[in-house]
N, C-alpha and C positions, 0 to 999 in steps of 0.2 A: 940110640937108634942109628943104624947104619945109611950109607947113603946110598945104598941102592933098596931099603925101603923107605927112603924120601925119595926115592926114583917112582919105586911104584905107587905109591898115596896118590903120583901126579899125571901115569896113566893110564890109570884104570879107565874100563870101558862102563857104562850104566846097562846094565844086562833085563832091564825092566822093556819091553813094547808100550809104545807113548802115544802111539795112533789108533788103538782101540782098548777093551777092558779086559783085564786078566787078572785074576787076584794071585799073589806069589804064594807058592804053594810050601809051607814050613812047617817045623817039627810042632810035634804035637806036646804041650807042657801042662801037665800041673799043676790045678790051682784049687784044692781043692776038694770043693763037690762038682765042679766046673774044670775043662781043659781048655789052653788057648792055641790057636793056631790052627795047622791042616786046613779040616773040613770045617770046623765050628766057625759059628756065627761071630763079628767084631762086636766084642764086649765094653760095654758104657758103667766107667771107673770116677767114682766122686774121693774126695779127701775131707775129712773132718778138719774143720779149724776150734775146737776148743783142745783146753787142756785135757795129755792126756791120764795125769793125775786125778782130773775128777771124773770118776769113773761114770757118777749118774748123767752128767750131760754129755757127757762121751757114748754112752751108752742110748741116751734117748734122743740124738744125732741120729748115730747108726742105722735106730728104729725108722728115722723119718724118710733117711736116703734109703733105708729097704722097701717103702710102702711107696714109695716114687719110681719101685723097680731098678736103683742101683744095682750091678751086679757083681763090681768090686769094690772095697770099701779101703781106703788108705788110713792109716793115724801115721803121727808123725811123731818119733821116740828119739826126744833128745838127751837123755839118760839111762843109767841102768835100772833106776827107779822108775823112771817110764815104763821101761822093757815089763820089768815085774808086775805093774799092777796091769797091762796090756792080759795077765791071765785073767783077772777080776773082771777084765772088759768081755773076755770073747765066751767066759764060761756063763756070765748073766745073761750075751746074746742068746747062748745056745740053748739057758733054759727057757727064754722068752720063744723058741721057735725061729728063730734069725741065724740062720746057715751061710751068710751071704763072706763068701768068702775075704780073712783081712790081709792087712800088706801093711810090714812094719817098716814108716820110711825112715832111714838111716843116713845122716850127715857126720863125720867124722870120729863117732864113738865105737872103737871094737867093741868095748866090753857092754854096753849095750845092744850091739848086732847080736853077738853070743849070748845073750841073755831071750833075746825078743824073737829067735827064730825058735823058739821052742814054743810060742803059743799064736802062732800063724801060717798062712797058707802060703805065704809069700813075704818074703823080703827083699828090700829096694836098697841099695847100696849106690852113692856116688864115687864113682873111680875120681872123681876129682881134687876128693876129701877126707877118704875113707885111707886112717893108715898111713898119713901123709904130710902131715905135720904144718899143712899149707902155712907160708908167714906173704903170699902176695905179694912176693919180693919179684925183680926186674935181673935180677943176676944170672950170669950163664955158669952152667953145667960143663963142666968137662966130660968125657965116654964115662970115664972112671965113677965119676960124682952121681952121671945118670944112673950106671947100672946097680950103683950100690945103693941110691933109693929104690930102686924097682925090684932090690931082691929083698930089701925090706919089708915090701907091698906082699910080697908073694910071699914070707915069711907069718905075716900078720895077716891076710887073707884066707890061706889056707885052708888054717882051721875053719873060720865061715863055713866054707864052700863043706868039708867034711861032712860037717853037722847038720848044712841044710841037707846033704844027700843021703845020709842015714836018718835023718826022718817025715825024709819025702816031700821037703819043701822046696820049693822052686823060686826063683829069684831074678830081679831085675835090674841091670849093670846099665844105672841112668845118669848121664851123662849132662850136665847142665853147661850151657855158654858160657854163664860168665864162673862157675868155678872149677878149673883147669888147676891143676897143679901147678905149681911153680917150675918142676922141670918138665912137662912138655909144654908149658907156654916159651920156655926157656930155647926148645928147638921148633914149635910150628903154631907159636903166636895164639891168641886168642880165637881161635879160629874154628869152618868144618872138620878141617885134617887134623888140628889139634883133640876135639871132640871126640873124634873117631878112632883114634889112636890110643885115644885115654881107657876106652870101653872095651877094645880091641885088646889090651895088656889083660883088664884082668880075665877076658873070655877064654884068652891062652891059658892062661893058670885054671882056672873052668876045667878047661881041655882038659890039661896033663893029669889033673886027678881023676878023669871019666867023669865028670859031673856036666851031666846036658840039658838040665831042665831049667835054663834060660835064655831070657827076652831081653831084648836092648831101648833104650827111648835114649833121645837126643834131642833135649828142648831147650828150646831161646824164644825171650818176647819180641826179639827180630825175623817175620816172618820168612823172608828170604834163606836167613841164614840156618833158621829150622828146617827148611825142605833141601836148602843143599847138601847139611850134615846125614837125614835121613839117605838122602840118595847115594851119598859117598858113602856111609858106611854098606849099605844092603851089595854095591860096586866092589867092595874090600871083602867084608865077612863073607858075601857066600863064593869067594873067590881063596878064602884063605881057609875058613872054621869048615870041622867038619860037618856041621847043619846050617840048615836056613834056619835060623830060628826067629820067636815070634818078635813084633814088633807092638812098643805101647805108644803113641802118638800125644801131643799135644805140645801147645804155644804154650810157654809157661810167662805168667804174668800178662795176661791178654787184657786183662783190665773188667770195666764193668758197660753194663747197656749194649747198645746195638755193637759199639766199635768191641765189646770185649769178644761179641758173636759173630761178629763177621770177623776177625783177626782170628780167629779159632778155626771158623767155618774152610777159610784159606788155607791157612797151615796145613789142615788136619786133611783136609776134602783134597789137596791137590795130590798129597799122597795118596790116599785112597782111589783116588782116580786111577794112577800109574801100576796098582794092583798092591800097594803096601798097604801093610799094617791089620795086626787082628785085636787091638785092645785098644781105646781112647779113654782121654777125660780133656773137659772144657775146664780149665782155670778160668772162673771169673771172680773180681771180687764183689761177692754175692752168698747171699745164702747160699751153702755146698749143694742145697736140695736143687736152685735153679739150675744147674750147672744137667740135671739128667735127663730131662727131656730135649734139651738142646742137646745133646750128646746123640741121643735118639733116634733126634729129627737129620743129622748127618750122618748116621752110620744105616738107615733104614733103606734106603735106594740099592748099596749095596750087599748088604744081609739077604733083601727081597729074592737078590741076583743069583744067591747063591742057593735060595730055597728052591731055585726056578730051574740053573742050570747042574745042580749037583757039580758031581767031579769036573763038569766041565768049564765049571765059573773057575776053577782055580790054573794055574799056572807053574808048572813046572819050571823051578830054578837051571837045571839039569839042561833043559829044553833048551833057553834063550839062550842061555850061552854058548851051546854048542851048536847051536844050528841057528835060530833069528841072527844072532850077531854076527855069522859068516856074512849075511848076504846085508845086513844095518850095521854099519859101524859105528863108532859115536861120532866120528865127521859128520855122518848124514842125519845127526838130528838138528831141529830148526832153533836150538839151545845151547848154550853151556847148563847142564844139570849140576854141577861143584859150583857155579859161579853166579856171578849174574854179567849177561853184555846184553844194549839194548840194540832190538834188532837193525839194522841201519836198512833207513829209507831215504826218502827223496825230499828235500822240502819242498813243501806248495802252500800257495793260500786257499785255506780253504772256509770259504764265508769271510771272509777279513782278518783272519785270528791264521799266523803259521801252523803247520801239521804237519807232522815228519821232520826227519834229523831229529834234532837234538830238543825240538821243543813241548813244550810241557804236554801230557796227551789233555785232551777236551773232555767234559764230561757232554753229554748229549740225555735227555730226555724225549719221550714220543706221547703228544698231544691225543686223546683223547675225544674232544668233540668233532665232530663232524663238521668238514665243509661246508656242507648244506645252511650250516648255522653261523655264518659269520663274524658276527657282533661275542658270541660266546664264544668262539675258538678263539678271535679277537683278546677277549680279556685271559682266556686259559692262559697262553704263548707268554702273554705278558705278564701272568702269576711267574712262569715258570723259567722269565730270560729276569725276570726283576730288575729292570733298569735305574730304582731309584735307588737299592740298596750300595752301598761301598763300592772301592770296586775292585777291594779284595775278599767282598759277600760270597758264601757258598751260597751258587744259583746253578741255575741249567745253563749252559752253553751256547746249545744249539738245541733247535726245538724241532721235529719230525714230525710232517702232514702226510698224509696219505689224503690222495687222489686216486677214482677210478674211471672213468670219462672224461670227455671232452667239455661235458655239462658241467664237471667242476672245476671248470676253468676261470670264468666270471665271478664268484664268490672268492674263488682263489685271491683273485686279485685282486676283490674289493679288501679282505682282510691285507697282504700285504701290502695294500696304499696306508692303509692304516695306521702298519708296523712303522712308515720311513725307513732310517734307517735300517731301523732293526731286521727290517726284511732279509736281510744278508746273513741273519743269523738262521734264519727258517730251510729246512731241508724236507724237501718235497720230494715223496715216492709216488710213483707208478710202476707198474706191469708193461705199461701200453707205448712200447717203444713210437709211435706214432706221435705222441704227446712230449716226448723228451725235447724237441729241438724247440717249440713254442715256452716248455719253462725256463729252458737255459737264461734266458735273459732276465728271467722274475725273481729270483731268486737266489742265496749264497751256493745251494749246492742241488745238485737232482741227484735220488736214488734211482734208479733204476730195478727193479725185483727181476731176477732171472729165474725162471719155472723151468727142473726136469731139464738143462743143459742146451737150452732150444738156441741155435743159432743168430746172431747177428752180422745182417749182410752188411757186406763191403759199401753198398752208399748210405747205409746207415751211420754207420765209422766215421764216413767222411764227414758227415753233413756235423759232427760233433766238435770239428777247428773253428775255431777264433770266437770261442763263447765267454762269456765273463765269470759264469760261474764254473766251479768244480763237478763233476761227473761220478758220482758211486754205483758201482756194476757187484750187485748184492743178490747172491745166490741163496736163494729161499729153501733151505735143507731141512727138510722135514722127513721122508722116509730114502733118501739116496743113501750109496755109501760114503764112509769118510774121501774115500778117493775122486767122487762123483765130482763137486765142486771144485777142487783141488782142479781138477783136468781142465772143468769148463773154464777158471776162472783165466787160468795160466795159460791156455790159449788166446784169448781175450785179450789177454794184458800183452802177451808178446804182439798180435795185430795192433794195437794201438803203442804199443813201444815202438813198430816200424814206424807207424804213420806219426811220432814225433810228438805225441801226445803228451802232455804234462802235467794236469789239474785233472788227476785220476786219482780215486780211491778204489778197495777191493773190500768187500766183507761177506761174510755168510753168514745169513739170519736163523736163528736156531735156537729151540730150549735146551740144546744141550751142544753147543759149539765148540767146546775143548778141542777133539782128537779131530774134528772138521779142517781148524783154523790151526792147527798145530800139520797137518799135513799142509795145507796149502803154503803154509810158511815154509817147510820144506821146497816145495817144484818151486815156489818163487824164488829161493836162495839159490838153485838148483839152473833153471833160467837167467838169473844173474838180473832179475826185475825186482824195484826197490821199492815200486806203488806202498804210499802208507796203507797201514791196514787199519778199520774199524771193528772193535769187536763190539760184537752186540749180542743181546740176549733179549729174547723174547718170552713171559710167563704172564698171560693175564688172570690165571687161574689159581686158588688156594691159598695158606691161610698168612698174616703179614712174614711170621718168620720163618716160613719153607719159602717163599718168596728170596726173602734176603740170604738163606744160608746157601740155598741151591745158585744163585746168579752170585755170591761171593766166592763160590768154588769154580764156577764153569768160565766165570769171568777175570777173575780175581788172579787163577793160577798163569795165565795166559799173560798179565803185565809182569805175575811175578818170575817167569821165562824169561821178558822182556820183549815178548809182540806185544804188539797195539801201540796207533796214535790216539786214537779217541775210542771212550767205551761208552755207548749206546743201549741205556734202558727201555723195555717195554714193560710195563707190567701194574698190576691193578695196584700198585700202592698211592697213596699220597701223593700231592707235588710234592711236598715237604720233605717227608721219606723217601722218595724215587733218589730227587738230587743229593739228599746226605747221602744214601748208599750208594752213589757212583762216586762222591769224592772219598768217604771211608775205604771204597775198594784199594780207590790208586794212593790213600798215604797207608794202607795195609802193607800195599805191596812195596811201599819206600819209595814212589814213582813221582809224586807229588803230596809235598806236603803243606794240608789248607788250613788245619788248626793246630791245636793245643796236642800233644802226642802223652800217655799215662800209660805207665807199663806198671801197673800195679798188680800186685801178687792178689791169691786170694786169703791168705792168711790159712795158719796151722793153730797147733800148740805150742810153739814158738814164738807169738805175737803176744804183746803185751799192752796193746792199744786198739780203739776199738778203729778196725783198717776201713771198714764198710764208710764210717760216720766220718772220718777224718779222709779220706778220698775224697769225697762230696764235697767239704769245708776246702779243700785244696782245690779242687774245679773250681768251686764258686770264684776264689779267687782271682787265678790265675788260667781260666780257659780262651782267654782272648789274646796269649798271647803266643800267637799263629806261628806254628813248626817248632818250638820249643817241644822239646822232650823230657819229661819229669819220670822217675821211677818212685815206687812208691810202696816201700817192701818193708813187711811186718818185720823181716830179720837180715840177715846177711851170708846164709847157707848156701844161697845160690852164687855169693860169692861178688866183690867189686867189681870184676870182669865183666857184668850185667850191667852196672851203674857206667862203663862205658857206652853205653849204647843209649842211655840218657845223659842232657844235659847237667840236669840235678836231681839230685836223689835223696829223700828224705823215706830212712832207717832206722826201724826202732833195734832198740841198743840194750833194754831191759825194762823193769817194770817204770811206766811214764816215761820213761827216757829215749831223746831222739838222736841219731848221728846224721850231721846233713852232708851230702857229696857234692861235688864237681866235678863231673866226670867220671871217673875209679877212683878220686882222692879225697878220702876224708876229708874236711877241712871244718867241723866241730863236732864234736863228741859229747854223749851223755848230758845234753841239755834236758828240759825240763818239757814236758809236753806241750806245756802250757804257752814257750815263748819260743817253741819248734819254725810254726809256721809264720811268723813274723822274720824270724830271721833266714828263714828262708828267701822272703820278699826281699829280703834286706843283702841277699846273696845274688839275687837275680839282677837286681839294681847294679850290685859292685861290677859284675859283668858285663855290665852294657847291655842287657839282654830286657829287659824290664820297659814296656812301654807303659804309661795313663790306659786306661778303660775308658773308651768311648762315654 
């Protein structure tokens, strides 16, 4: 690789609009009785995890994810014997009436690739692994050494690419975090650049033969680093390839339960937001069937979008780049989109607990009973601050009242005599700027709800110096534009930046706050005002897990930007559930980490132990032992490079057999299943990492 395309990987422009919806508008591929991309709707993709040797539960899999409305169907061929009976598989579907199109996934075997694209609609190939002899070695490449493996690649590739295009099969150049080849880890590290460089090679070779009926994915169980590789490639390919081509999304190894669906919902949804991607699948480790209605429930809002706006829900590649980017650079986004920086604010106290700079964001929850009712809001606050728990306990934070008169002033207070202390943790909203200066003194923090832009006079401003608590000036965004609040707020904050003000927050309250709180972080960058910001999200309506997947996208993507000091839930779930899902968002997004972290696959035909039953038994263990990172992978295809991203890693290695990691380094092999997870314990301990259970 030359060094002026390690020049360009580094300044590239993101050519996607981030302040409102556009879907990118790419070639149309093959799949099929189905096409992906252009116009068609974003298609929900499951993977079998049995063998797929046995054809009849491979086959009555299939059945299940078809009756569940799967609409692509993966197996995973790790042989040429594979490949072979994969005809056995797709001709019993076909006479069962099951057209749902398959996809042969391919880790490192040619002559299984060549074998298996002759009885499917699609073939997955890893550039990481594919033809490459990976040995996971740390050695550098000279020019020489690079390019005479990569004409290997293109030697042994070739042929593929010929034979999918003389028989009309279309293919997927998926690109995994942790398995990178050894020579581009060798010049750009385990990394987005590396990623995209890897897929980028063999799209070229794609090219030179005329063959354009491929899609790209670039997945990691590091949310972050999933959505910076998507974004950098879509920055490169439709800058270099001659199509946009389509995109297939997902977190791989998300793990299982709520965190595997909200680490999914993030990943997947934040793309989707910015207009990417026409194909997903939820990894969970889970039955493959759970994995499609959740897929579903995140691709449904914008499918709805595109049945609503036709041609004009999509987005011209062509468009942004030559004209939005003239007048949006990428200086003027409120991000690094390749990276992560967190946004730099100001520190203050807010409620007793720091906010802004460097510390950790707050989770916040909103109270439920009324005023009116003291004694019961009383006990709610303190379900939901739980003061007797640890006090490193996932609880709520801070707790959110809402006030609408003067009349609930007196109950007010009686509940916070109640709280003592804990009053300082309570955040009381009003409308009714008249009300604001009488709670300042009650209380850690007063919202304020700003309606429709409406002004606030100059002896109002004043009368807000030398208060004890912090101040939130929270524009209530319900039918405005994204620029509406943005204006109001940043006017606002500059008047109170002259007047020297310091115990200021800013937020906009919204079921759908992304491109709201993504501009307003722009004018505030823009202004050179550093007010921390609260993201919140508002949903009292509908069913527990559109609740959870829609506020893990709208809010989720936003810390994974790096805005936000504190994220702020409203919504009809649970105390219990509210507060998990505020702290699952923020160790989603790597922002704060409050528990045990399981980057668990969902298992294929390459797993040799049962993953579902033995993830559980490994929880059971080992869940309290808070920001530890455990990986938890049927096989090793996606490569050691993955096991860096966990602390430890326990890998099955063949039939019963387990290999355990420390980091990317093996350090025991082919142990016994049976005395796997012991010494695993017994590895956690060596490290100093390993505390007693409560």
């Amino acid at each position: 690789m030359t060094e002026e395309t390690l020049a360009g990987a580094q300044s590239v422009v993101y050519p996607v609009p981030v302040y409102s919806y556009r879907r990118r508008f790419t070639r149309e591929v093959p799949f099929g009785r189905i096409t992906l991309g252009g116009h068609q709707p974003i298609r929900v993709e499951s993977m079998t995890n049995t063998h797929t040797m046995d054809t009849a539960a491979t086959v009555e899999q299939c059945r299940r994810l078809y009756e569940a409305g799967c609409e692509i169907i993966r197996l995973t061929v790790p042989t040429e014997r594979d490949a072979e009976n994969l005809r056995n598989i797709r001709d019993q579907l076909r006479r069962d009436g099951i057209d749902t199109p398959l996809v042969a996934d391919i880790h490192f075997s040619v002559k299984a690739a060549m074998k298996a694209v002759e009885f499917v609609e699609n073939i997955r190939i890893n550039p990481g692994n594919y033809a490459t002899g990976a040995k996971f070695s740390s050695e550098d490449y000279t020019d020489e050494q690079y390019q005479a493996e990569l004409d290997k690649v293109r030697e042994e590739f070739t042929p593929l690419v010929k034979k999918a295009m003389s028989l009309g099969v279309s293919m997927r150049i998926g690109t995994n975090h942790g398995s990178l080849s050894d020579r581009i880890v060798s010049r750009l590290g385990n990394s987005p650049e590396g990623m995209v460089e890897a897929a980028l090679e063999f799209a070229r070779i794609s090219e030179d033969e005329g063959y354009y009926d491929i899609l790209f994915s670039m997945k990691s169980s590091n949310v972050r680093v999933m959505i910076q590789a998507y974004r950098l490639l879509v920055a490169r390919a439709d800058a270099e390839l001659r199509y946009a081509y389509p995109l297939h999304l997902g977190v791989t190894e998300a793990g299982d339960g709520d965190e595997g669906r909200i680490k999914s919902a993030m990943g997947i949804g934040s793309l989707l937001e910015d207009g990417l991607g026409d194909t997903i699948r939820v990894s969970l480790t889970e039955d493959p069937v759970n994995e499609v209605p959740v897929g579903f429930a995140i691709v449904k809002k914008y499918n709805d979008r595109l049945l609503v706006k036709g041609d004009q829900g999509h987005l011209s590649v062509k468009h942004v780049v030559e004209h939005e980017m003239r007048k949006q650079g990428h200086e003027l986004l409120p991000f690094e989109p390749f990276g992560y920086s967190r946004r730099p604010s100001c520190s203050i106290d807010g409620a007793g607990n720091p906010v802004g700079a460097d510390a950790l964001p707050g989770v916040e929850t909103m109270a439920k009973t009324p005023v009116s009712d003291p004694d019961a809001l009383t006990q709610e606050i303190l379900d939901r601050l739980a003061p007797d728990k640890p006090d490193d306990a996932i609880r709520s934070e801070y707790v959110g009242i809402a006030i609408g008169s003067i009349e609930d002033v007196p109950p007010l207070e009686r509940v916070l005599d109640s709280l003592g202390e804990l009053r300082q943790k309570v955040v009381v909203s009003t409308a009714d700027t008249a009300l604001v200066e009488s709670l300042l003194p009650l209380c850690g923090r007063v919202r304020l709800d700003i309606v429709e832009g409406e002004a606030l006079s100059t002896g109002f401003i004043d009368s807000l110096h030398d208060n004890e608590a912090a101040i939130e000036f929270c524009f209530i965004h319900e039918n405005a534009s994204e620029n509406v609040p943005a204006e109001v707020l940043v006017r606002l904050a500059s008047k109170l930046k002259a007047k020297g003000m310091q115990r200021v927050m800013l937020s906009i309250l919204s079921r759908e706050p992304l491109f709201a709180v993504r501009k307003l972080a722009l004018e505030l960058k823009k202004a050179e005002i550093d007010y921390p910001l609260v993201v919140r999200y508002r949903r009292r309506e509908g069913e527990r897990s559109g609740v959870m997947i829609e506020s893990a996208i709208q809010t989720g993507t936003l810390f994974c930007d790096g805005i936000g000091d504190i994220l702020a839930l409203d919504t009809k779930l649970s105390v219990t559930d509210e507060v998990a899902l505020g702290f699952n968002i923020l160790q989603a997004a790597r922002i704060r980490m409050s528990k045990t972290e399981f980057i668990s696959c969902p298992g294929c035909g390459r797993t040799y132990f049962e993953l579902e039953k033995t993830t559980a038994l490994i929880k059971q263990r080992v869940s309290h032992l808070k920001g530890l990172k455990i990986g938890i992978m049927g096989c090793i295809v996606n490569g050691p490079g993955e096991m860096a991203d966990a602390d430890f890693g326990y890998v099955g290695s063949g039939k019963g057999r387990i290999s355990l990691y420390v980091g990317k380094e093996c350090v025991e092999e082919n142990l016994p299943e049976d005395v796997a997870l012991e010494r695993l314990i017994e590895l956690i301990r060596q490290n100093g990492k390993w505390v007693d259970p409560v």
